[in-house]
N, C-alpha and C positions, 0 to 999 in steps of 0.2 A: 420691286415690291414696296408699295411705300410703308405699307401698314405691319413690318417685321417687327416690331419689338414695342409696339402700343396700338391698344381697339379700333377696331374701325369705327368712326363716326355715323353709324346709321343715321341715327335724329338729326344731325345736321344733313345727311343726303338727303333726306324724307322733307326737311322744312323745304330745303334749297332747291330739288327738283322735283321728286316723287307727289310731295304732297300739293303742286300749285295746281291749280283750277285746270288750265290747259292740258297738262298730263293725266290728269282723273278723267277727264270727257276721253279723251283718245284712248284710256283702259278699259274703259266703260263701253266704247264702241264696238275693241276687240272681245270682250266681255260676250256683249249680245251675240256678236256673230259667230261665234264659238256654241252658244247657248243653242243657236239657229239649227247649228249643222248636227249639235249633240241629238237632239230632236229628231231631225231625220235618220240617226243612226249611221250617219258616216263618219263619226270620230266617236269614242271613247274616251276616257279618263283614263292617263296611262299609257297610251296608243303610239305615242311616240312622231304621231300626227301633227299637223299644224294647220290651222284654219288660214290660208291664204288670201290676201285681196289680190286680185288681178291686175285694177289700177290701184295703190297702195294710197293709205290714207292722206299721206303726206303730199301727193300729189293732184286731191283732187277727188279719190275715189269715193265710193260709199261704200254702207255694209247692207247694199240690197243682194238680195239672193243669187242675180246673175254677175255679182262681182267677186263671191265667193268662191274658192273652191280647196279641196282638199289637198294637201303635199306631205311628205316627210319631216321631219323638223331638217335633217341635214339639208336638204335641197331650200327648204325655207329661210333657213337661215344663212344661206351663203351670196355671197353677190357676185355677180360678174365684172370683173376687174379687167381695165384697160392696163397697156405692156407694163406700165410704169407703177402697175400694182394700186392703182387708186380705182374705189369702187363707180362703178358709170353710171 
């Protein structure tokens, strides 16, 4: 735990990562397609849902409608890891 006995630095995470150009378009993407699905009524606010890419942005994907689809957050957020425990 690094941050045991003084604040965490938000402002400096937010300048250093949070806040650069490239991370605001990639939230802004997951943004819209969240926005997409709320619309049709298959996720809620709350829901414990997660708006999944199919091919995930990092690789290529888009946020067009047949790349979307609904998950759980636990199944979304978890990766499938080869023996040595590194995610594939």
């Amino acid at each position: 735990m690094p941050y045991v006995n003084k604040p965490r630095p938000y402002k400096h995470e937010y300048e250093m990562y949070d806040g650069t150009p490239a991370v605001k378009k990639k939230r802004a993407l997951r943004n819209k397609a969240r926005r997409e699905l709320e619309r049709e009524g298959l996720v809620h606010k709350g829901d414990g849902k997660d708006v999944d890419h199919k091919r995930p942005l990092s690789k290529g994907g888009s946020t067009a409608r047949s790349n979307l689809r609904v998950q759980s957050a636990s199944n979304n957020r978890s990766y499938k890891r080869n023996s040595d425990h590194t995610p594939k």
